[in-house]
C-alpha positions as a Markdown table, in Angstrom:
| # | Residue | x | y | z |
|---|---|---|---|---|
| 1 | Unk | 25.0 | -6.2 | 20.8 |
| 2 | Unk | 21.7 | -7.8 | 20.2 |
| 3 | Unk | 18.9 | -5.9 | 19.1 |
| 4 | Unk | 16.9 | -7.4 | 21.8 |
| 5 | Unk | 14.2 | -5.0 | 23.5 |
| 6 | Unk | 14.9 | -6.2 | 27.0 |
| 7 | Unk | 18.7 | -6.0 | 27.5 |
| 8 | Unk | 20.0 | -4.7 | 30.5 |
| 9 | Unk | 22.0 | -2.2 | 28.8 |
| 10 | Unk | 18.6 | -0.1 | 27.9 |
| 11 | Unk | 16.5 | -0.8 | 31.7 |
| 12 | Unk | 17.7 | 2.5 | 33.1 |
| 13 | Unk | 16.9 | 4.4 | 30.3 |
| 14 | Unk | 13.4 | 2.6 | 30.1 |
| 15 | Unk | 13.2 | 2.9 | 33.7 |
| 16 | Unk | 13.7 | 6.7 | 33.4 |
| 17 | Unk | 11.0 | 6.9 | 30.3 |
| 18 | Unk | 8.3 | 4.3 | 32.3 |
| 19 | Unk | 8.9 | 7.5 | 35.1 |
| 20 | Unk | 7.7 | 10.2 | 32.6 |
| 21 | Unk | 4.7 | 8.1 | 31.0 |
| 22 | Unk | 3.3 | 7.2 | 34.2 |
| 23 | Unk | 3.1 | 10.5 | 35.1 |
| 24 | Unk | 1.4 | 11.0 | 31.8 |
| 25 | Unk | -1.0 | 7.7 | 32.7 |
| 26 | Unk | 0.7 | 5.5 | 30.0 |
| 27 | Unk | 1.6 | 1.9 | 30.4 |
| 28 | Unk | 5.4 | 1.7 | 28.7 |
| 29 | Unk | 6.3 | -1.1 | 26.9 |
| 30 | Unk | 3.1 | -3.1 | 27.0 |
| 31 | Unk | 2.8 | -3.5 | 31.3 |
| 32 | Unk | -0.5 | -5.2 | 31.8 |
| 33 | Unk | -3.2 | -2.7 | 32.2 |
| 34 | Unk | -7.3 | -3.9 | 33.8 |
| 35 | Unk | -7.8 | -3.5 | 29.9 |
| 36 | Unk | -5.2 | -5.1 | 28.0 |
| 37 | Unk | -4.8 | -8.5 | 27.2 |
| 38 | Unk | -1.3 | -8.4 | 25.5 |
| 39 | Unk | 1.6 | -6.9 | 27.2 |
| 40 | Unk | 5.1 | -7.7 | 27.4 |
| 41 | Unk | 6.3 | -10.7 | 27.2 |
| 42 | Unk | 7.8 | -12.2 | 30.5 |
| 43 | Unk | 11.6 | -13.5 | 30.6 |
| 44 | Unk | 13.1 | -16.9 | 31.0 |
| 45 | Unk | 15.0 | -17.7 | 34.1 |
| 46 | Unk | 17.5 | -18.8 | 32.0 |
| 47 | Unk | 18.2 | -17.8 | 28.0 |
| 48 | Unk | 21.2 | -16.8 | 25.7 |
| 49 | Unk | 21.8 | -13.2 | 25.9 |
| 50 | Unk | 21.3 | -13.7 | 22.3 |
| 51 | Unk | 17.7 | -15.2 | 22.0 |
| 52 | Unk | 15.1 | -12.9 | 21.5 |
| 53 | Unk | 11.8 | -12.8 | 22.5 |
| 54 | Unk | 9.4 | -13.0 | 20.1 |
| 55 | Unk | 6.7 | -10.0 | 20.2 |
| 56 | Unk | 3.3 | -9.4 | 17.6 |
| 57 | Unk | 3.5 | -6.6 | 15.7 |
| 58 | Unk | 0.8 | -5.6 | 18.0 |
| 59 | Unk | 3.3 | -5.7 | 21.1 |
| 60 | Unk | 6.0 | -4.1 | 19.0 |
| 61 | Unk | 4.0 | -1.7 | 18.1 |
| 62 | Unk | 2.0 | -0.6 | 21.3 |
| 63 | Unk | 5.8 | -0.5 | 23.0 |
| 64 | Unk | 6.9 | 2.3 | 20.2 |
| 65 | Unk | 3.3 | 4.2 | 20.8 |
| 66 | Unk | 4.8 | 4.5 | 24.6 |
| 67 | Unk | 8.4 | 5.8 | 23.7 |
| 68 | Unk | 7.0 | 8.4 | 21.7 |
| 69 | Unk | 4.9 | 9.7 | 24.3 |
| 70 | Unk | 7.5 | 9.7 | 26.9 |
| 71 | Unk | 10.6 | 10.8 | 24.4 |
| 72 | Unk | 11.5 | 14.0 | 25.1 |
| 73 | Unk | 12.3 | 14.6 | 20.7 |
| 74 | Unk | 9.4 | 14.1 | 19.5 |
| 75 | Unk | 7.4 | 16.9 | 19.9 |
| 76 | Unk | 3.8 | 15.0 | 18.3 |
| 77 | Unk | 2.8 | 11.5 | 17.4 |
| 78 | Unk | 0.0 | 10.1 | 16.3 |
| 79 | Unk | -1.0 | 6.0 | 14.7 |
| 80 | Unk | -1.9 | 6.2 | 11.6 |
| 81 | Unk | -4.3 | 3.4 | 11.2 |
| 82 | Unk | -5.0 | 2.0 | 7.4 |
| 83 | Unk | -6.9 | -0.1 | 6.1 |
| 84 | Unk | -10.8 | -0.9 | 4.3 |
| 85 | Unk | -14.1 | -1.5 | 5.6 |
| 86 | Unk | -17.7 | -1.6 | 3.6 |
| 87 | Unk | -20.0 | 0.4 | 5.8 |
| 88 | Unk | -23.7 | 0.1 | 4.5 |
| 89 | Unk | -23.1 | 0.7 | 0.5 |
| 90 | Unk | -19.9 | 2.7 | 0.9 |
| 91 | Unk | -16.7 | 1.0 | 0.4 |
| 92 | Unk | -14.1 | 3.0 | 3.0 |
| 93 | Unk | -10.0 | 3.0 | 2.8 |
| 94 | Unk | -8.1 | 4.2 | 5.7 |
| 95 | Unk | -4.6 | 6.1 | 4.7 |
| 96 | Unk | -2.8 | 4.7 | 1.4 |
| 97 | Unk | -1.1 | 1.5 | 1.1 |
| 98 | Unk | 2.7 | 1.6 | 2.6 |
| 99 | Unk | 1.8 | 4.3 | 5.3 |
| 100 | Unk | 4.1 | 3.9 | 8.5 |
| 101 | Unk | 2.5 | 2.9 | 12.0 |
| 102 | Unk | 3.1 | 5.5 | 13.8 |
| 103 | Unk | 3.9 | 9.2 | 12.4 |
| 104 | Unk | 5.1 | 12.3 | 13.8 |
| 105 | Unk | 7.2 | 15.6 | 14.1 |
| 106 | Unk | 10.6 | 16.4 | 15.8 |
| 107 | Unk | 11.3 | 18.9 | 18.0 |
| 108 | Unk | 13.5 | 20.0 | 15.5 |
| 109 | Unk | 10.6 | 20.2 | 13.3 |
| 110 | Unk | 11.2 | 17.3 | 10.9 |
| 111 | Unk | 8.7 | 14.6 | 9.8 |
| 112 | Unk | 9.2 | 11.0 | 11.6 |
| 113 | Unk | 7.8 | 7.8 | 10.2 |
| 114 | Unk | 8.3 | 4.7 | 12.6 |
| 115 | Unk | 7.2 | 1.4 | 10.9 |
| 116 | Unk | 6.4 | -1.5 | 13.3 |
| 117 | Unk | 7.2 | -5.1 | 12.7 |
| 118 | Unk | 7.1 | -8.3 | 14.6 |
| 119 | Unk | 10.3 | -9.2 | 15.8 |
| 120 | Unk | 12.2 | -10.8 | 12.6 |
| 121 | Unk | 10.2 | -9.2 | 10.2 |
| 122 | Unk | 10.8 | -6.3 | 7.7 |
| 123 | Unk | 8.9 | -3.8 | 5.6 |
| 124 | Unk | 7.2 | -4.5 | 2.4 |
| 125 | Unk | 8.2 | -2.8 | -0.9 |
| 126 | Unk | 5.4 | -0.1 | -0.5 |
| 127 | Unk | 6.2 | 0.6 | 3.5 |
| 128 | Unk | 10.5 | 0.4 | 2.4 |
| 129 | Unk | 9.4 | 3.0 | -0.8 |
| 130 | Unk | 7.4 | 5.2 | 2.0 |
| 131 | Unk | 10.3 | 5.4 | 4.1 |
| 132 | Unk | 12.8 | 6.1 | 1.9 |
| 133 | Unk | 11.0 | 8.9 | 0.6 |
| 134 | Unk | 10.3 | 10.3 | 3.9 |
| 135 | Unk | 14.2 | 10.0 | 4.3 |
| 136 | Unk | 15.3 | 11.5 | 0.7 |
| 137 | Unk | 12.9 | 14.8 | 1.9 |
| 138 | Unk | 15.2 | 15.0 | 5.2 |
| 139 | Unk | 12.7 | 13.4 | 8.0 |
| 140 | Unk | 13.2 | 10.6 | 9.9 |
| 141 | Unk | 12.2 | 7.0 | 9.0 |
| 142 | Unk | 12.6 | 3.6 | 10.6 |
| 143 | Unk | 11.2 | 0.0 | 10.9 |
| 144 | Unk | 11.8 | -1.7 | 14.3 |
| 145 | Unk | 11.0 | -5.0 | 15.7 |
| 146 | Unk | 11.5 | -3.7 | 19.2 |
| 147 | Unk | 11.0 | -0.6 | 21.2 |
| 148 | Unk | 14.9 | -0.9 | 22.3 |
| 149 | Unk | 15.6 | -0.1 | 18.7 |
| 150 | Unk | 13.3 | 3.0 | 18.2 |
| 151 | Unk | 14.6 | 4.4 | 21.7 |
| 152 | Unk | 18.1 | 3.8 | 21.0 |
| 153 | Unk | 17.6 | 5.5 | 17.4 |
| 154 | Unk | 15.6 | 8.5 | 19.0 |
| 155 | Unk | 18.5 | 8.8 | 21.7 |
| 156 | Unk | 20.6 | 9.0 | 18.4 |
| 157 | Unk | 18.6 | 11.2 | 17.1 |
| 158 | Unk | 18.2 | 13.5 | 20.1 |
| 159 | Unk | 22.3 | 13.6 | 20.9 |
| 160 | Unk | 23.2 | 14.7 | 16.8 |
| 161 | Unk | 20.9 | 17.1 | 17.5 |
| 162 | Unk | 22.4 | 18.4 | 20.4 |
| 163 | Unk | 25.7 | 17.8 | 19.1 |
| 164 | Unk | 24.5 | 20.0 | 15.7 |
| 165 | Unk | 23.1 | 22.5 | 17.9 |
| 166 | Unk | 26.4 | 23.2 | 19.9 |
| 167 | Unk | 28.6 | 23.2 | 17.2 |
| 168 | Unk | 26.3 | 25.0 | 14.7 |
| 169 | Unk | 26.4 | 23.2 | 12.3 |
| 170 | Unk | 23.6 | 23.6 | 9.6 |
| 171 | Unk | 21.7 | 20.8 | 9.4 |
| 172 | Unk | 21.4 | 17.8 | 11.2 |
| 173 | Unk | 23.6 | 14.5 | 11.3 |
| 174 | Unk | 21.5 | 12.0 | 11.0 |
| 175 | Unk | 18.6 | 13.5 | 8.9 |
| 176 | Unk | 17.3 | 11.7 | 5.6 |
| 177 | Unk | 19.1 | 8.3 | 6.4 |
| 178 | Unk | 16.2 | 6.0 | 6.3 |
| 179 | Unk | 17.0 | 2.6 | 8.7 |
| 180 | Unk | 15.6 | -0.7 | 7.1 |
């Protein structure tokens, strides 16, 4: 199956999720907003069921900010913006260099790291050494290129969980596997 964002087989789900954000006023997977100027990209009348539609890191990554709000495992999220700026005769950095996108906590109470890409692209060597190290302290890490992937893995996530839960088991299945 192709990793692409849009396929049919994830609608209802996103359907179901686009329900629960717009009762918490947020725009899933990029739907044009009277602010935005992105937003997701529109279909082709006709395409292979294996093209993908390329999306900006920015797309990819305003998509995943809307699964995690509407996701009902993640308990918190937040963007963790880096980056420098000189303001006046300070010079500023924002975060450390390899820091995932986006950043939060289970509802199981384990650290998630979610690294956005533009669709085809992968982490660096600083954002692949963050992860994993996220992943070899048992939390959850991933970089995506779409927000089908991060909602697939969170329903993943959510149902070992459950799964863990019922069959108490210690621990969960799942947790400290970091997905490049």
């Amino acid at each position: 199956m192709s990793h692409n964002a849009w396929r049919d087989a994830d609608l209802d789900e996103i359907e179901r999720l686009r329900a629960r954000a717009k009762a918490r006023k947020v725009h899933l997977l990029g739907e044009l907003g009277p602010a935005d100027k992105g937003g997701r990209p529109k279909r082709r009348a006709y395409r292979k069921s294996s093209d993908r539609i390329f999306q900006s890191e920015r797309q990819v990554k305003d998509a995943c900010q809307d699964v995690m709000e509407a996701h009902p495992f993640v308990a918190l999220w937040w963007r963790q913006n880096t980056g420098a700026m000189r303001l006046g005769p300070r010079f500023i950095k924002f975060s450390f260099k390899g820091a995932s996108d986006l950043m939060g906590q289970a509802i199981n109470g384990r650290f998630m790291a979610v690294e956005a890409k533009a669709t085809g692209k992968e982490a660096n060597d600083d954002q692949a050494a963050f992860l994993t190290n996220v992943a070899a302290h048992k939390g959850y890490a991933i970089c995506v290129d779409d927000a089908g992937k991060l909602l697939r893995w969170l329903n993943g996530l959510q149902n070992s969980a459950n799964h863990a839960q019922n069959s108490e088991i210690p621990g969960l299945a799942g947790a400290g596997e970091a997905q490049l």
